[in-house]
C-alpha positions as CSV (number, residue, x, y, z in Angstrom):
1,X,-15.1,-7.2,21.7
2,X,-11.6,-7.0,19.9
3,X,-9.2,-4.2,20.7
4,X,-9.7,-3.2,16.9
5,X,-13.0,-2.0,17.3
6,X,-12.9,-0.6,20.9
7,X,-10.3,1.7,19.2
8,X,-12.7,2.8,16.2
9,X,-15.6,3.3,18.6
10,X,-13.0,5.1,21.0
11,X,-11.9,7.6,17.9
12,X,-15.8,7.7,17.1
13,X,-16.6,8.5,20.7
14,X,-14.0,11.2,20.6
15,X,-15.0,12.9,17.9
16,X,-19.2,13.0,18.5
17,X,-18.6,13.3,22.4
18,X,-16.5,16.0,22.8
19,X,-16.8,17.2,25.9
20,X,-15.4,13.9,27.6
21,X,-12.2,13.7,25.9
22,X,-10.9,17.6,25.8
23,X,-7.6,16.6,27.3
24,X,-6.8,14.2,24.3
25,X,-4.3,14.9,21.9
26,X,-5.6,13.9,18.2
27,X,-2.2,12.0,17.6
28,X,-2.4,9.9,20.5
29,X,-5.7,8.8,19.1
30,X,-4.5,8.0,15.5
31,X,-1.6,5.7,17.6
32,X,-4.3,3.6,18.6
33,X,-5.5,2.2,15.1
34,X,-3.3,-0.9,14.4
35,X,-0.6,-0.4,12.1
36,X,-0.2,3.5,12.8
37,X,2.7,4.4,15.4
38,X,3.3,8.0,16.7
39,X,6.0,8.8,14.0
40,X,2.9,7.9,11.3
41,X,0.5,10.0,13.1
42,X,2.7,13.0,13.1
43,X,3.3,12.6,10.0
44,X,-0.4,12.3,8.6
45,X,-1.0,15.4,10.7
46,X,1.8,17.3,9.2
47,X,0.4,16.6,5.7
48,X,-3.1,17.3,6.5
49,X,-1.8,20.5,8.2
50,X,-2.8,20.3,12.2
51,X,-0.5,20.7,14.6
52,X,0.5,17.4,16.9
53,X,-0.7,19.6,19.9
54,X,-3.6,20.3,19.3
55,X,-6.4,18.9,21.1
56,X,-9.3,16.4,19.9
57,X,-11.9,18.9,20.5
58,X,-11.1,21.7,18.8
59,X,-11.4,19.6,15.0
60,X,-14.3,20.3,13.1
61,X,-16.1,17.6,10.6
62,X,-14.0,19.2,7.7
63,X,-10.4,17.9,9.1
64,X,-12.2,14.6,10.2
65,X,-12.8,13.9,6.6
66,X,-10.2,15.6,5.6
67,X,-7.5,13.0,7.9
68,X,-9.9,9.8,7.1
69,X,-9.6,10.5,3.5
70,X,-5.8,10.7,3.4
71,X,-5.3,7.7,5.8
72,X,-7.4,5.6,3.5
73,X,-5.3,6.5,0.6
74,X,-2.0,6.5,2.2
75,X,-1.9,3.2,4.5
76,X,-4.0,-0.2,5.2
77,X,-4.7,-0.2,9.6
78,X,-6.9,-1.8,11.3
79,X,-9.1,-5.0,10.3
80,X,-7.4,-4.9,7.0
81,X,-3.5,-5.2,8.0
82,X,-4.8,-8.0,10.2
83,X,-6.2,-10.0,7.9
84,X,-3.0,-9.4,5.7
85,X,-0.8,-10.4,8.9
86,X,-2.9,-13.8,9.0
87,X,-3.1,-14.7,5.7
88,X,0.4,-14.2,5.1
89,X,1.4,-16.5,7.6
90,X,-1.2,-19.1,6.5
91,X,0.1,-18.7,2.4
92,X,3.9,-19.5,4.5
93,X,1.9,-22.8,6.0
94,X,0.4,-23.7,2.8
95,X,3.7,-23.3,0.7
96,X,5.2,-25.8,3.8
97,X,7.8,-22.6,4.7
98,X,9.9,-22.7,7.3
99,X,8.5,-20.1,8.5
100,X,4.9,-21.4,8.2
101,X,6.1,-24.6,10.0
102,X,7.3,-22.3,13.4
103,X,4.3,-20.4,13.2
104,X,2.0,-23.6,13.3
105,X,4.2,-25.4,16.2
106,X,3.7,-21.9,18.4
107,X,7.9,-21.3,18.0
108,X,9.6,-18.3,17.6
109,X,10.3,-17.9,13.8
110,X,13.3,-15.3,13.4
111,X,15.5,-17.4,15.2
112,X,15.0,-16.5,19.2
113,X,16.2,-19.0,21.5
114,X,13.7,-21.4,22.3
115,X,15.1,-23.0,25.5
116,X,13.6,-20.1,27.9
117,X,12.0,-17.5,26.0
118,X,9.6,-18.8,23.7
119,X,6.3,-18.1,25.9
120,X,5.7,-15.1,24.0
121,X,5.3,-17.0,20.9
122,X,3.2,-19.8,22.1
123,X,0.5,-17.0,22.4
124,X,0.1,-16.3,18.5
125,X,-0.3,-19.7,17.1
126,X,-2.9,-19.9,14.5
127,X,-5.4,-22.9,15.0
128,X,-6.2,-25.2,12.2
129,X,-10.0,-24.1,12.7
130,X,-8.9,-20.3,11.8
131,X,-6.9,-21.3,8.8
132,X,-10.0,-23.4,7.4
133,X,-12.1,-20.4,8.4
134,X,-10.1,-18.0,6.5
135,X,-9.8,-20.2,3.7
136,X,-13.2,-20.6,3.1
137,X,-13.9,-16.7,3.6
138,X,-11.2,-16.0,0.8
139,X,-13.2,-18.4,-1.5
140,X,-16.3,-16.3,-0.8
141,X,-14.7,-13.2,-1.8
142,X,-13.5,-14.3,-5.0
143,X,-16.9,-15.8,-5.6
144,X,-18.8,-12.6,-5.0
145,X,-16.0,-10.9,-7.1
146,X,-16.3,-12.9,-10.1
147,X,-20.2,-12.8,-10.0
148,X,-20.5,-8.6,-9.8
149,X,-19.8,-6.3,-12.5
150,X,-17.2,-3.4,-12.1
151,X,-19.6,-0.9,-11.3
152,X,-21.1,-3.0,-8.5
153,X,-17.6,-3.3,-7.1
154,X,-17.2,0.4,-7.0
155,X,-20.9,1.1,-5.0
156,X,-19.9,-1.3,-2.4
157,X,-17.3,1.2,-1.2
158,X,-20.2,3.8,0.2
159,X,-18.7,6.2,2.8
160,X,-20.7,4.3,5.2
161,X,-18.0,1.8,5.6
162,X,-15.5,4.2,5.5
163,X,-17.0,6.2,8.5
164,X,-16.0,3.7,10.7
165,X,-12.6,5.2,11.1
166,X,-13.6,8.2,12.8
């Protein structure tokens, strides 16, 4: 299971099961969603109104929609930055980037030195089976995209999905 979605069923978990996590701050729980820091979560607290104190279990369903709502609007997270982060560097492969050729040799790609410290970079190389996969998942989309009407595009954003942040 990815890290991604132990941290949604973590914030889910939080929220339906209060009594486990009453020592938990609610921005510590937004900095766990990819892409969202502490200064972010502060930040979406302050403009939703609760204080960065205040504990997990003392939000009711109102500020739950309330915070899912504006972090929706506001930024991408999770899943969705992801996928940006990956296809970004696959367009810089594609194009034949320099970039894109250091990210598909495994080397560091804003100039680090590469004579002792380039383990940490090795770790992050994109495989030529992920590309393809992507690739083929983007033609899909646009597919499904072309074939549905406007107002089917709009009922396939239920709140259902959207639930899964909290």
């Amino acid at each position: 299971m990815g890290k991604v979605m132990q941290n949604k069923k973590k914030l889910v978990n939080s929220g339906v099961q209060r009594e486990k996590s009453v020592n938990t701050y609610v921005s510590n729980k937004f900095s766990e969603f990819f892409g969202i820091n502490d200064a972010r979560s502060k930040y979406l607290l302050g403009l939703v109104g609760i204080s960065k104190n205040l504990k997990l279990s003392y939000l009711n369903k109102y500020y739950f929609e309330l915070l899912r709502n504006v972090l929706l609007q506001l930024y991408v997270v999770d899943d969705k930055l992801m996928f940006l982060n990956k296809r970004q560097k696959i367009n810089y492969m594609n194009i034949r980037h320099y970039r894109g050729i250091r990210y598909s040799v495994g080397l560091p790609v804003r100039g680090q030195r590469t004579k002792t410290n380039s383990r940490t970079a090795r770790k992050f190389v994109i495989s030529k089976v992920e590309v393809a996969a992507l690739m083929k998942k983007e033609e899909e989309d646009k597919s499904v995209t072309k074939n549905t009407t406007y107002s089917k595009k709009m009922t396939s954003f239920s709140k259902k999905d959207d639930l899964e942040f909290f």
